[in-house]
C-alpha positions as CSV (number, residue, x, y, z in Angstrom):
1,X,1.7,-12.5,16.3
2,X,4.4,-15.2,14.8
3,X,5.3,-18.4,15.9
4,X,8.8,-20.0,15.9
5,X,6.9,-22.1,13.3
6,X,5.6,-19.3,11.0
7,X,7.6,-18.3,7.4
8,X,9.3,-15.1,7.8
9,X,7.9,-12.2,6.1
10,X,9.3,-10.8,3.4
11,X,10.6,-6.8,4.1
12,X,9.3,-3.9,2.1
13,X,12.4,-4.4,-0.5
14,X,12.5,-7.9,-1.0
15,X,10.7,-9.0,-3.9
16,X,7.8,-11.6,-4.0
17,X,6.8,-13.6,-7.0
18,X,3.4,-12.8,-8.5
19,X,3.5,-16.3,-9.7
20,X,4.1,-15.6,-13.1
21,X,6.9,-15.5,-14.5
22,X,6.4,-13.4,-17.7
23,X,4.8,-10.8,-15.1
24,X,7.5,-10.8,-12.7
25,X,10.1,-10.2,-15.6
26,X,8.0,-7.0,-16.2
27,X,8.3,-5.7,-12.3
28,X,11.6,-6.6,-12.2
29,X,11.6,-9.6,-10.0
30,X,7.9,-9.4,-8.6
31,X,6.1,-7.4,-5.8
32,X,7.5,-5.4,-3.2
33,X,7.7,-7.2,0.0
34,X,4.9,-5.7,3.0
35,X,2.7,-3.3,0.4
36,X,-1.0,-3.7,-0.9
37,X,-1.9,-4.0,-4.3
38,X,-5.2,-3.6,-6.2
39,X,-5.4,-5.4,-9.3
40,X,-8.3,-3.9,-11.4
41,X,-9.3,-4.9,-14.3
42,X,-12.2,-5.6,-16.8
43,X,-14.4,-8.8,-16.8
44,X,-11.9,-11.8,-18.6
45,X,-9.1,-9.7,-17.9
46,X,-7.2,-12.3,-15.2
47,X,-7.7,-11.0,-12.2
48,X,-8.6,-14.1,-10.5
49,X,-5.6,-16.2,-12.4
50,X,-3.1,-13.7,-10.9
51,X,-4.5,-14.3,-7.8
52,X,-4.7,-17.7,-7.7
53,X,-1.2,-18.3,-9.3
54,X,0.1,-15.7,-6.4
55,X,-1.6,-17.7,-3.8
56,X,-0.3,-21.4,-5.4
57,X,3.2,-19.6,-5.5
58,X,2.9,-18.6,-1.4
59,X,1.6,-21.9,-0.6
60,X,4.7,-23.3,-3.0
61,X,7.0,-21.1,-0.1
62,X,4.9,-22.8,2.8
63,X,3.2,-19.4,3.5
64,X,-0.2,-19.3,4.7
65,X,-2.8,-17.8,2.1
66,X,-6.3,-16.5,2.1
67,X,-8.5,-15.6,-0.7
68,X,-11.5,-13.5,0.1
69,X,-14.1,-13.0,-2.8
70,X,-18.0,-11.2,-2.7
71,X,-18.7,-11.8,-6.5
72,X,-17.2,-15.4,-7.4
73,X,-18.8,-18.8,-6.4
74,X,-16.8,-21.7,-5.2
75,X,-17.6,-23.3,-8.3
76,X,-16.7,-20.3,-10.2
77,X,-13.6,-20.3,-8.6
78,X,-12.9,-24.2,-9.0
79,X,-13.5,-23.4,-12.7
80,X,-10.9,-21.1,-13.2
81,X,-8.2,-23.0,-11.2
């Protein structure tokens, strides 16, 4: 449920930075708005630094974020960010 106090979502054509700007020049502005991505990739292959660098951008927006990992530790993620 939202609050009067919560950001307003994005709809399913708006576009949402990935938080990179090279990458968003390739989608053409950035994700679609309200849709679920999987980012796969091989070991090295910035999967973590995307996500990171989307959640820094949604928390640059004053959106709430979460990251949910089962095979990094928290000092595996400090690392990387």
């Amino acid at each position: 449920m939202l609050s009067n106090s919560d950001p307003p979502r994005p709809r399913q054509n708006q576009l949402v930075s990935s938080g990179i700007e090279g990458l968003d020049d390739i989608f053409n502005g950035g994700f679609r708005g309200n849709r679920l991505y999987l980012i796969e990739g091989v070991p090295g292959s910035g999967k973590t630094t995307l996500a990171l660098q989307f959640l820094r951008g949604g928390v640059a927006r004053g959106e709430s974020v979460l990251y949910f990992t089962l095979s990094e530790t928290r000092d595996e993620l400090d690392e990387v960010a």
